[in-house]
C-alpha positions in Angstrom: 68.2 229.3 124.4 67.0 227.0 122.1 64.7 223.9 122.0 65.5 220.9 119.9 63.1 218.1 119.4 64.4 214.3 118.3 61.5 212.4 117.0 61.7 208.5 117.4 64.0 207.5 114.8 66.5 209.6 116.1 66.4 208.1 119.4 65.7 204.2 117.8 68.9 203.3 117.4 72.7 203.3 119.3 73.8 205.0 115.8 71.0 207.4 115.7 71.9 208.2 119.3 75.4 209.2 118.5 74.2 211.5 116.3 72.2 213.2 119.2 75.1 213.9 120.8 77.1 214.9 118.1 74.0 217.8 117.9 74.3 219.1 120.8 77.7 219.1 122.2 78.5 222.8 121.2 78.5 224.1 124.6 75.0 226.3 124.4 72.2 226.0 126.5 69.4 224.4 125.1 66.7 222.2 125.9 65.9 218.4 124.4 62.3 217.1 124.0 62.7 213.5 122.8 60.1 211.2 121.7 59.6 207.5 122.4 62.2 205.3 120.4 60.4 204.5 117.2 57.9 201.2 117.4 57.9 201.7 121.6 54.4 204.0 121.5 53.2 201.5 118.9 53.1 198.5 121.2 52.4 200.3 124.1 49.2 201.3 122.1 49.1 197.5 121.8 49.4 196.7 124.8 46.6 199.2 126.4 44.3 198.0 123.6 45.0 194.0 125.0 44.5 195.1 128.6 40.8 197.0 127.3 39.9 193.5 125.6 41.4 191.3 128.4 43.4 189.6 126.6 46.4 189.3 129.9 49.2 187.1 128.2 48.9 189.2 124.6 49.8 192.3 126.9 52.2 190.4 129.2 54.3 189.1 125.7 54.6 193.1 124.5 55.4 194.5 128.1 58.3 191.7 127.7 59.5 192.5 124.6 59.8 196.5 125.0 61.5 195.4 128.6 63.8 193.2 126.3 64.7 195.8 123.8 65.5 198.7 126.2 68.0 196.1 127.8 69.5 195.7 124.0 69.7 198.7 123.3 71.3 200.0 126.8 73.7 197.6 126.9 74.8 198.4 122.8 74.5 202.5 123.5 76.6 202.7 127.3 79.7 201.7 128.5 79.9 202.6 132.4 78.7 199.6 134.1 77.5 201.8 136.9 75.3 203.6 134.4 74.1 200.3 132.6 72.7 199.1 136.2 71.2 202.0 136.6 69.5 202.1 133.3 68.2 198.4 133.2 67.1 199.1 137.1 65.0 201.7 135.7 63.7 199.4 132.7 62.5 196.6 135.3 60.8 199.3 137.4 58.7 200.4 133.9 58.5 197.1 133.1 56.7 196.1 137.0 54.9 199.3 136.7 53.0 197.7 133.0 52.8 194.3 134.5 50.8 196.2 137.7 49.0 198.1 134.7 47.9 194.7 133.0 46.6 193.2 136.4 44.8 196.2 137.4 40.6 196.9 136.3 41.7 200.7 136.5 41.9 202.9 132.9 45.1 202.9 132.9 46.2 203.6 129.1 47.5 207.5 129.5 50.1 206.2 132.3 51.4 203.4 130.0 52.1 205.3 126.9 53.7 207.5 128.7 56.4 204.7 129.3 58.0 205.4 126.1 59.2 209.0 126.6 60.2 208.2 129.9 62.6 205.4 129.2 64.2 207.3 126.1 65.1 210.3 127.9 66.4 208.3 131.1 68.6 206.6 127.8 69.7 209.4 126.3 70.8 210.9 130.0 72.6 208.9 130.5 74.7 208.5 127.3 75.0 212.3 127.0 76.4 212.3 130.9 78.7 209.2 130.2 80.1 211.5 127.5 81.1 214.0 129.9 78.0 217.0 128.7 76.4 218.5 131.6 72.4 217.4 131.9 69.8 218.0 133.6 66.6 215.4 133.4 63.7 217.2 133.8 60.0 215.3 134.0 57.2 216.8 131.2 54.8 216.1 133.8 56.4 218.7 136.6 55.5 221.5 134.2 53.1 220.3 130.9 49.5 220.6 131.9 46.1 221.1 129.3 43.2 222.8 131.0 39.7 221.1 131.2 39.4 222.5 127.6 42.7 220.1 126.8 44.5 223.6 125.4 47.7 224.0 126.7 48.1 225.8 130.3 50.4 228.5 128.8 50.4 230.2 132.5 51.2 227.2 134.3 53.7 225.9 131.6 56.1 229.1 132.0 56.0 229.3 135.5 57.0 225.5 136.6 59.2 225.5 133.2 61.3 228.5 134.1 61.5 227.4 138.1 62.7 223.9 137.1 65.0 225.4 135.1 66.4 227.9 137.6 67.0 224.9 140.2 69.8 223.8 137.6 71.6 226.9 136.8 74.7 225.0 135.7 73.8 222.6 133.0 74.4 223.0 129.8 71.9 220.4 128.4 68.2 220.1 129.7 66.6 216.7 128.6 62.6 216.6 128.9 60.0 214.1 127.3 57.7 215.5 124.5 54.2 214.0 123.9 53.2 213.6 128.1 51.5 216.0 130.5 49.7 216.4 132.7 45.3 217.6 132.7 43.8 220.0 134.8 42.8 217.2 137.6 46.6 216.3 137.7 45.9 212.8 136.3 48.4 211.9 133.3 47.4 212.8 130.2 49.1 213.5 126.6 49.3 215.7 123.2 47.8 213.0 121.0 49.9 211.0 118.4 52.7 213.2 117.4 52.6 215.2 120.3 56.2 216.0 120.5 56.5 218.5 118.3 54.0 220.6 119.7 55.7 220.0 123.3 58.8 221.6 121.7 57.0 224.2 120.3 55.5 225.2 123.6 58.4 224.9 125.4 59.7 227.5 123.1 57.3 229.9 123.3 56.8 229.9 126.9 60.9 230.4 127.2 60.6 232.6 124.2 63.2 230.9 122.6 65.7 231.8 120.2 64.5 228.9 118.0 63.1 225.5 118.0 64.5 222.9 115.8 62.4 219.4 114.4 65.5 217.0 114.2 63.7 214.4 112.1 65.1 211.6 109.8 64.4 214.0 106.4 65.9 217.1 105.3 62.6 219.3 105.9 59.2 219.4 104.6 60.1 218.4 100.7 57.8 219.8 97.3 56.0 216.4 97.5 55.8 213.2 99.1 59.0 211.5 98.7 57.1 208.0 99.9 55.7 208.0 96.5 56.9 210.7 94.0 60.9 210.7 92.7 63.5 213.5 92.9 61.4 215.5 95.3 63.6 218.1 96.7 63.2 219.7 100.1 61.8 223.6 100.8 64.6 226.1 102.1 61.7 227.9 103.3 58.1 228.1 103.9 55.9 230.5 105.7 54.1 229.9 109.4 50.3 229.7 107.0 51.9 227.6 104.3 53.8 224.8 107.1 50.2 225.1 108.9 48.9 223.8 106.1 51.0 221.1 104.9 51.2 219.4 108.5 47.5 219.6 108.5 46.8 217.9 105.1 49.1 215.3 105.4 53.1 215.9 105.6 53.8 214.0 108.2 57.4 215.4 109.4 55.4 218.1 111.6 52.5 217.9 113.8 49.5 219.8 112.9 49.6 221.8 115.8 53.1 222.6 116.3 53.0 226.1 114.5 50.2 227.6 116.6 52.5 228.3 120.3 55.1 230.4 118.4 53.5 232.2 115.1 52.4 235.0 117.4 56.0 235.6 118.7 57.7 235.2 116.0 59.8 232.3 117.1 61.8 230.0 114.2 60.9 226.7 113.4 63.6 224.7 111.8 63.6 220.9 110.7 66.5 219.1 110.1 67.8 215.5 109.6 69.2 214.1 112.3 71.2 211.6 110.2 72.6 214.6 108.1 73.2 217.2 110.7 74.9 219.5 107.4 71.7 219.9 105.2 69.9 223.3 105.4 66.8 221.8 106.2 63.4 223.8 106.2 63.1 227.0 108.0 59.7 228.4 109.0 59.2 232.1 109.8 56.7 234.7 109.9 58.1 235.8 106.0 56.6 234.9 103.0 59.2 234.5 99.8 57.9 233.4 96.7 54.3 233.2 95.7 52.8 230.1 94.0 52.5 226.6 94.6 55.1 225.4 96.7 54.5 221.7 97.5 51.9 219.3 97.8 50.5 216.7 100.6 48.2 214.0 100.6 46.1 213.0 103.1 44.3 209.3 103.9 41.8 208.1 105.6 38.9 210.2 104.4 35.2 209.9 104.8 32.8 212.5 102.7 29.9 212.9 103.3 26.4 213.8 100.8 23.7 215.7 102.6 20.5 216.1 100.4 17.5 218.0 101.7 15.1 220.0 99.0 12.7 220.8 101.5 15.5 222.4 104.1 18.9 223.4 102.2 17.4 226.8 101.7 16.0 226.9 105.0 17.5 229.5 107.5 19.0 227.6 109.9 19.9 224.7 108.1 23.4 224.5 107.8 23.6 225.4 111.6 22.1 222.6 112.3 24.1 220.0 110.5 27.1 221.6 112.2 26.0 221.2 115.3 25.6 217.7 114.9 29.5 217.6 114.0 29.9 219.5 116.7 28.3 217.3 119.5 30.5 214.4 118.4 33.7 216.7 118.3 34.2 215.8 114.8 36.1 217.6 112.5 35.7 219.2 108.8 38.0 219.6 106.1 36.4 220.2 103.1 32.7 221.7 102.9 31.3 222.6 99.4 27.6 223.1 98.9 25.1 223.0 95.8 21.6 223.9 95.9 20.2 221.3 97.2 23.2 219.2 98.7 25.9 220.2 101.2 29.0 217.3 100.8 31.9 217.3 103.6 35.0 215.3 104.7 36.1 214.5 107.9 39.3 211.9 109.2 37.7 210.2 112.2 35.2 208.2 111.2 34.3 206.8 114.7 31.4 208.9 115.6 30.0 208.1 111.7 27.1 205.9 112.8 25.9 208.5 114.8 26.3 211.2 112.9 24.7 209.2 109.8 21.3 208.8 111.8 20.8 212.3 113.0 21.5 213.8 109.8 19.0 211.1 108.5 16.0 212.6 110.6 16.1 216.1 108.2 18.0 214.4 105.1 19.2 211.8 103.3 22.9 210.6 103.2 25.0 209.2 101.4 29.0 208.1 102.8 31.8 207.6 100.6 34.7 205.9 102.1 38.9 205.1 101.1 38.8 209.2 99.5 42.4 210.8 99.9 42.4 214.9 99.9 45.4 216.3 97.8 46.5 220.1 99.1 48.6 222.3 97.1 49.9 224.8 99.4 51.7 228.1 98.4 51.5 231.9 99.7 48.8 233.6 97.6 48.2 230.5 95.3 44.8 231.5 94.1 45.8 234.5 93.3 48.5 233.4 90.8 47.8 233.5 87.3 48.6 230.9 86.3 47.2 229.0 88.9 44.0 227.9 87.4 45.6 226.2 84.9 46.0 223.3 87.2 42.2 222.5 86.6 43.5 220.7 83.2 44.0 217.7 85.2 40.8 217.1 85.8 40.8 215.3 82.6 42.5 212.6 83.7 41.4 212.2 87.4 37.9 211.6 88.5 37.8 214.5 91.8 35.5 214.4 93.8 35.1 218.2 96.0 37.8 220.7 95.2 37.8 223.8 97.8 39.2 226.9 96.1 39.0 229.8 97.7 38.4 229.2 101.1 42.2 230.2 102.2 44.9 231.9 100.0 46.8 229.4 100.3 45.9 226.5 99.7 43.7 224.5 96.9 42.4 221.0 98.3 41.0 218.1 95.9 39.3 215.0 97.1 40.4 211.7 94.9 39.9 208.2 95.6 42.5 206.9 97.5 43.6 204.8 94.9 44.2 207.3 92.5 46.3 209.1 94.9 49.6 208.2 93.6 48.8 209.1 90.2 47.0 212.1 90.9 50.6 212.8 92.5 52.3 212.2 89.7 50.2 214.1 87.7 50.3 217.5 89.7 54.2 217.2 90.1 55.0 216.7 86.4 52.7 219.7 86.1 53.4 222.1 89.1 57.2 221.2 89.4 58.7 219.9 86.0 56.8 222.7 84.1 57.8 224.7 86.8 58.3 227.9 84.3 54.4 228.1 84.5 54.0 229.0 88.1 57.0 231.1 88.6 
């Protein structure tokens, strides 16, 4: 069996839709995680965010709107009356269910972005029934559960996964919602943003699927960010490490997470575009082909971080203690490089900052830089490459802030200012890719 993912283009639109179907009408088994349509998790985020600063009527005009466009896009997709009645039955109980939400002084948020995957796998159901395949809707929340750790319940997972399964021995097509689960109270709870990929990827491993496929709207994870660097060209193949790496540091067709559940087994990971079902796409195994740089990612949003202590750098204990400050506000690293009297780090999520700041403050002085972007290369045994180093030649014409080298063998991570991102870009792919008889 295998498991395909649709991410939220691919279920945005009646066109888009079509395509869905066009997928998976091959008479196989498989199973179908789908995302929210694209925008939906958005302003349900919206919405939550207007109930938390009661603000009623902003939440009551989104909860409309998303009640609006499921009707639009129901009556646009189906055909059946029956199953359009059904359908915008189902969208006015959602709809009632976030207007209960919005009058309610209860924490309600994991319940209403749940909404989303819910109503696009009722959708796409229903279409795929109408068209005469054999489905079987099946609720994330019967069989997805984290442990009070929030790490998935692996046990639990392929137990209720494989009993759901076995109650519909004749379908052909098992739809399920990505993203949602349940915690180890029972309460609602979810993956985090991009969840759905890591759903699928769970779901595959505790099947032990033949593969799992990201249908997505781009041909697979592509040399460099086609956003803002022209005539990238997309990967045939990449290892687990190097796709691991890539998600991580900013390519945003894969969640971060996604290749831990099946690297261990062995499992495939394909991505593929939904809108051209034809291309090759990416696939991700536990081979490694060529060594070298392989592509690069960018990621935003980062914060770094100058510690400064002469009196207790050199102390035992020092840097154990700095960490455990990160630690107790279950902030992340990226990048760590140190100097003999200065440790300077990175980290994404900035909310904890203030604290952070005045701890490190009672042993040290700080200093924050904000609006930095960290630029990964990624390749299998990059550092090792001879000709590798070379790269460093740009550093005449970028001011780089931290570089890690050496920390993993695949992958070299420099720290720009965000707005010399696109041109530090540029300058890495004329160097890495249109020079390309350098690194071969």
């Amino acid at each position: 069996m295998k498991v395909l993912k649709f991410g939220g283009t691919s279920v945005g639109t009646p066109e888009n839709i079509q395509h869905i179907y066009e997928i998976v009408n091959n008479n196989t088994p498989k199973i179908v995680v789908l995302s929210a349509m694209s925008g939906s998790t958005n302003s349900l985020v919206k919405l939550s965010q207007a109930i938390l600063e009661q603000q009623p009527q902003e939440a009551q005009k989104i909860a409309k709107a998303l009640f609006l466009k499921q009707l639009q896009i129901t009556a646009a997709l189906l055909t059946d009356k029956k199953r359009i009645e059904n359908l915008n039955k189902f969208s006015e109980t959602l709809y009632k269910e976030l207007l209960f939400y919005i009058e309610s002084i209860n924490d309600n948020r994991f319940k209403i972005l749940a909404q989303g995957e819910r109503f696009s796998t009722y959708l796409v159901h229903q279409f795929l029934e109408e068209k005469g395949i054999k489905t079987a809707l099946i609720s994330a929340l019967d069989f997805m559960r984290i442990d009070k750790n929030n790490e998935p319940d692996m046990f639990y997972i392929r137990q209720n996964l494989r009993r759901l399964l076995s109650e519909s021995p004749q379908k052909t097509v098992y739809i399920t919602q990505g993203f949602i689960c349940r915690n180890h109270q029972g309460g609602v709870a979810n993956l985090d943003r991009g969840g759905s990929d890591y759903s699928a990827t769970l779901i595959g491993a505790a099947l032990y699927a033949e593969e799992v496929q990201i249908w997505t709207d781009i041909d697979g994870f592509h040399n460099n960010d086609p956003r803002y660097i022209n005539n990238t060209y997309p990967l045939a193949n990449l290892s687990y490490n190097e796709a691991a790496e890539l998600a991580y540091f900013g390519a945003k067709i894969l969640h971060p997470q996604t290749i831990l559940p099946v690297k261990d087994l062995k499992i495939p990971v394909r991505l593929k575009n939904t809108q051209d079902a034809q291309a090759n796409g990416t696939l991700i195994t536990h081979e490694t082909t060529t060594n070298g740089i392989k592509a690069i990612a960018a990621k935003d949003g980062i914060t770094a971080i100058k510690i400064k202590s002469e009196r207790m750098l050199l102390a035992y204990g020092f840097l154990k203690k700095v960490f455990e400050i990160f630690e107790k506000y279950q902030t992340a690293i990226d990048m760590i490089t140190t100097s003999e009297i200065a440790i300077s780090l990175t980290i994404d999520n900035p909310i904890h900052l203030a604290e952070i700041t005045k701890e490190l403050q009672k042993f040290a002085s700080v200093e924050i830089e904000q609006e930095k972007s960290i630029i990964c290369l990624v390749g299998n045994e990059i550092i090792h490459h001879p000709d590798t180093p070379q790269l460093f030649k740009i550093l005449n014409d970028v001011n780089i802030r931290m570089i890690a080298y050496g920390g993993s063998n695949n992958n070299i991570s420099l720290l720009v200012n965000t707005q010399d991102k696109i041109s530090t870009l540029n300058l890495l792919n004329n160097y890495v890719f249109r020079l390309e008889e350098r690194l071969v």
